[in-house]
N, C-alpha and C positions, 0 to 999 in steps of 0.2 A: 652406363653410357658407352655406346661404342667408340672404339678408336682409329684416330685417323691414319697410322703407320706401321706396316707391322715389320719383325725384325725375325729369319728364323734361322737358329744357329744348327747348323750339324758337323757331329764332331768326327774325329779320326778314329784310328784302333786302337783298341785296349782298354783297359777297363778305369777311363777314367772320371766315370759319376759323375758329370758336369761341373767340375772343383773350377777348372780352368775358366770354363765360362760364365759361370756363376761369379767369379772376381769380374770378368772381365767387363760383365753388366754393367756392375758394381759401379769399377772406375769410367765406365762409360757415360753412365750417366751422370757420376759427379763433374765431368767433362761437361755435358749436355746443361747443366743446370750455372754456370760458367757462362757459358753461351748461352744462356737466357733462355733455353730453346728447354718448354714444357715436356719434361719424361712420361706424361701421365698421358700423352695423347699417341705411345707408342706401348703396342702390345709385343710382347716378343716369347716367343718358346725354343726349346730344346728339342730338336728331333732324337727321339731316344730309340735307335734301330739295333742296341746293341742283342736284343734278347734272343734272337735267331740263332746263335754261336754261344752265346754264354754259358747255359745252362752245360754243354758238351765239355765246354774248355774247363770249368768250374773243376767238374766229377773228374774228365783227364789227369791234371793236376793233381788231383787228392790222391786218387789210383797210384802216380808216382812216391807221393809222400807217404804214402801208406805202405808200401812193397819194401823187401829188403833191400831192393838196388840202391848204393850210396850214389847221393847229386851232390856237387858244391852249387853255392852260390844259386840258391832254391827262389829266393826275388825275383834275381833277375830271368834266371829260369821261367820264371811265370809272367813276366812281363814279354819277353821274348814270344811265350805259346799264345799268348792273347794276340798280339798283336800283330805275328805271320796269320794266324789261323783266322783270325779276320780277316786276312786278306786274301787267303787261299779257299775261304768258304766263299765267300762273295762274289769271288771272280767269274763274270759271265760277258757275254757280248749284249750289246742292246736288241732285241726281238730274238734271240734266243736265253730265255731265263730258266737259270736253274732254281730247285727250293731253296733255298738260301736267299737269291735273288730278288724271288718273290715273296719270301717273307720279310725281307729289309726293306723293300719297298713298300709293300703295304703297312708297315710300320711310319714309314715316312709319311703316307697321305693319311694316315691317322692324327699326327700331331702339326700337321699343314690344315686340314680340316678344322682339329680344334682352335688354331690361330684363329684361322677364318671367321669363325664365332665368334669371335671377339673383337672384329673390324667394321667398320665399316662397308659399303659395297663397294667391291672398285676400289679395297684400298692399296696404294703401294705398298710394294713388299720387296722389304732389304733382304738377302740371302745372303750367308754367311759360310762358308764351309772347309774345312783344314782336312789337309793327309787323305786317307781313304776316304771319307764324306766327301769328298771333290769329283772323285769319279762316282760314287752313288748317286750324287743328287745328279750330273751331266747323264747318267744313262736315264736317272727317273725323267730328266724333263724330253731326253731327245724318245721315250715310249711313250708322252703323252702327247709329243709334236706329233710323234708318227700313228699313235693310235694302235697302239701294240698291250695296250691294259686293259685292267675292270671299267666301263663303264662310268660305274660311278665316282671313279676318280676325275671325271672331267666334265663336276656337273655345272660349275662357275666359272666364271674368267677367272677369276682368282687360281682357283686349283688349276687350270691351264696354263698357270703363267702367264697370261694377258696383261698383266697387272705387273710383273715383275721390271721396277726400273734401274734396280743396282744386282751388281754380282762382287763380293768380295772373297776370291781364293787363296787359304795359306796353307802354304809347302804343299803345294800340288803333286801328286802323282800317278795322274792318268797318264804319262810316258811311260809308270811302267807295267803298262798295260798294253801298251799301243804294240810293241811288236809281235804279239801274239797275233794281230790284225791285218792286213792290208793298211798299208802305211798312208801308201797315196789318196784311197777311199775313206779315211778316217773326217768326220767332220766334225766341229763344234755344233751345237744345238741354235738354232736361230733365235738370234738376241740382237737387237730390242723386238720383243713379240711386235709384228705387225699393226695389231690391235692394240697395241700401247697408245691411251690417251696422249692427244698432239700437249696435253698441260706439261706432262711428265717427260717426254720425247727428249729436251734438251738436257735434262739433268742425266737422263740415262749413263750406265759407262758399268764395263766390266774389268776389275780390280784382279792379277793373277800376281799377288804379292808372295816372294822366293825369296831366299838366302843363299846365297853364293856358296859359303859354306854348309848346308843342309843337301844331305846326299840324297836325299829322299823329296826334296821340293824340286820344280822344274819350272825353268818358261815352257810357254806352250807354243809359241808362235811360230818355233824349229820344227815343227812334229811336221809339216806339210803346207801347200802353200792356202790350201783353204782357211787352216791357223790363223798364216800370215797374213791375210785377207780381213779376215772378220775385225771387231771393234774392239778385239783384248785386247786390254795395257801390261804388258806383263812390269813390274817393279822389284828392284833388287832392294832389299832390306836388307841390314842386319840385324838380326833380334837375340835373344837369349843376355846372360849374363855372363861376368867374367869368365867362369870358368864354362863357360856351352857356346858362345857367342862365334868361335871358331872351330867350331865339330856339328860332328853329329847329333852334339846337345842341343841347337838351335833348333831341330824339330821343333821341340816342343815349348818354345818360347814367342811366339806367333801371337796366341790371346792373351800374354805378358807383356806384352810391345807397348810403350808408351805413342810410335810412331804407328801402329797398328789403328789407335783409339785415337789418334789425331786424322788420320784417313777418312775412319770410319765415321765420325762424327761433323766432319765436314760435308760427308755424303747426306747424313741427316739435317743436318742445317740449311740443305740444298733444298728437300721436299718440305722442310717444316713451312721455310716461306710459301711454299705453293697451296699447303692443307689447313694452313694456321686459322 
C-alpha cells in the first residue's frame, strides 16, 4: 500500500552512516505513536550522496597511515579530511556544476525518486537537512526551479517540489558559501511551490533551526534582504549535551535534540489531519 507522507533526511559531512538519523527516526516515531499519529502511513529515506568523495578520502587517509611521516591524533585527523573535503569538493555555484556537484546531485534524485515510489501521487514531502546537506539540497532544488538539469529529474510534481510543504534546516551553512558570491544577488529557492495544493498551503513553513553556540550553523535571514523577505523562520536552539551544548560540539547535536523531534513532529501532526 502506498503512503500518504513522505519524510527525506539528508545529512551533513563526514562519514557518518546514517547512525544519527537512523536514532533520530527511531525517537521520532516513538514521539508520533504518543500522538496517536500512524508511523505506517509515512515513508521516509536517507539521501545517501556521500559516494562522490568517499571513495578519494578513504584511499587519501590510508596513503597517510601507510607512509613513514608521523601524525598524532590520526581520528581526528580523519574526521577533519572527510569532512573539509566534502565541503571543498562540493562547492559550486548553482547552473554552474562541477563533477562533484553533479554527481551529489544525481545521487539525490536517486533516493528522492525511490521515496517517490513509495508514496502516494501528490504526496507531501517533509525535507529534512543539516550542515552541508543544507546547501546541497537549496542548490538541487533552486536547478530544478530554474531548469538547469537532466530532464528526467523533473518528471513529477513530486520530484519538482510541487509537493513540498515543510523545510526543516540544522546548523546551516550556506553563509559559508555566500561570499564567494554576489551578496545582494543571492536568493533563497521559491518556497511554498506555487502549485502547492491550496489543502496543504496553510500548514506550509520553512524551519531554519541554529545554535547560537554552533560556529558552523547560521540564520539566514542576515544573508540579504531577499532572505529577509522570504517565509524562513530562522530558531535559535540549543542542542548538544553537557559537555558540546556550549561549543563547537553542538554541530552535531541537531538529530539528538529532544526539542528538534518536538518541532518536527508537530509539523507531522499538522499534515496527518489533512491525509488521515
Amino acid at each position: 500500500m502506498k503512503k500518504k507522507i513522505g519524510l527525506f533526511l539528508i545529512h551533513g559531512a563526514g562519514d557518518e552512516r546514517f547512525r544519527a538519523q537512523d536514532k533520530f527516526i527511531q525517537k521520532l516515531f516513538k514521539k508520533l505513536e504518543k500522538l496517536k499519529i500512524d508511523s505506517g502511513l509515512i515513508a521516509w529515506r536517507n539521501a545517501n550522496w556521500y559516494a562522490p568523495t568517499q571513495n578519494e578520502q578513504v584511499d587519501l587517509y590510508n596513503r597517510f597511515l601507510s607512509s613513514h611521516y608521523p601524525v598524532k591524533a590520526k581520528k581526528l585527523r580523519q574526521f577533519v579530511l572527510y569532512l573539509i573535503s566534502d565541503m571543498v569538493a562540493y562547492v559550486s555555484e548553482p547552473n554552474k556544476p562541477s563533477k562533484k556537484y553533479a554527481e551529489t546531485h544525481a545521487l539525490i534524485h536517486r533516493d528522492l525518486a525511490l521515496l517517490k515510489d513509495e508514496l502516494e501521487e501528490n504526496a507531501p514531502l517533509i525535507l529534512m537537512a543539516s550542515s552541508l546537506g543544507t546547501t546541497i539540497i537549496s542548490n538541487y532544488i533552486q536547478d530544478i526551479q530554474n531548469k538547469v538539469c537532466p530532464e528526467i529529474w523533473c518528471k513529477s510534481p513530486f520530484e519538482r517540489f510541487e509537493t513540498l510543504t515543510n523545510i526543516i534546516m540544522l546548523g546551516n551553512n550556506i553563509p559559508i558559501y555566500a561570499p564567494a558570491y554576489n551578496l545582494d544577488q543571492l536568493t533563497p529557492f521559491l518556497f511554498p511551490n506555487e502549485k502547492l495544493s491550496e489543502t496543504f498551503k496553510p500548514v506550509a513553513s520553512w524551519l531554519n533551526i541554529y545554535d547560537k553556540n554552533d560556529p558552523l550553523g547560521f540564520p539566514l535571514k542576515p544573508i540579504n534582504v531577499s532572505f529577509e523577505a522570504s517565509v524562513i523562520k530562522d530558531i535559535e536552539m540549543n542542542v548538544g549535551g553537557l559537555l558540546t551544548s556550549w561549543n563547537i560540539g553542538s554541530h552535531m547535536g541537531y538529530w539528538k535534540s529532544k526539542k528538534v523531534i518536538e518541532q518536527v513532529s508537530g509539523i507531522i501532526r499538522n499534515i496527518y489531519k489533512l491525509v488521515k
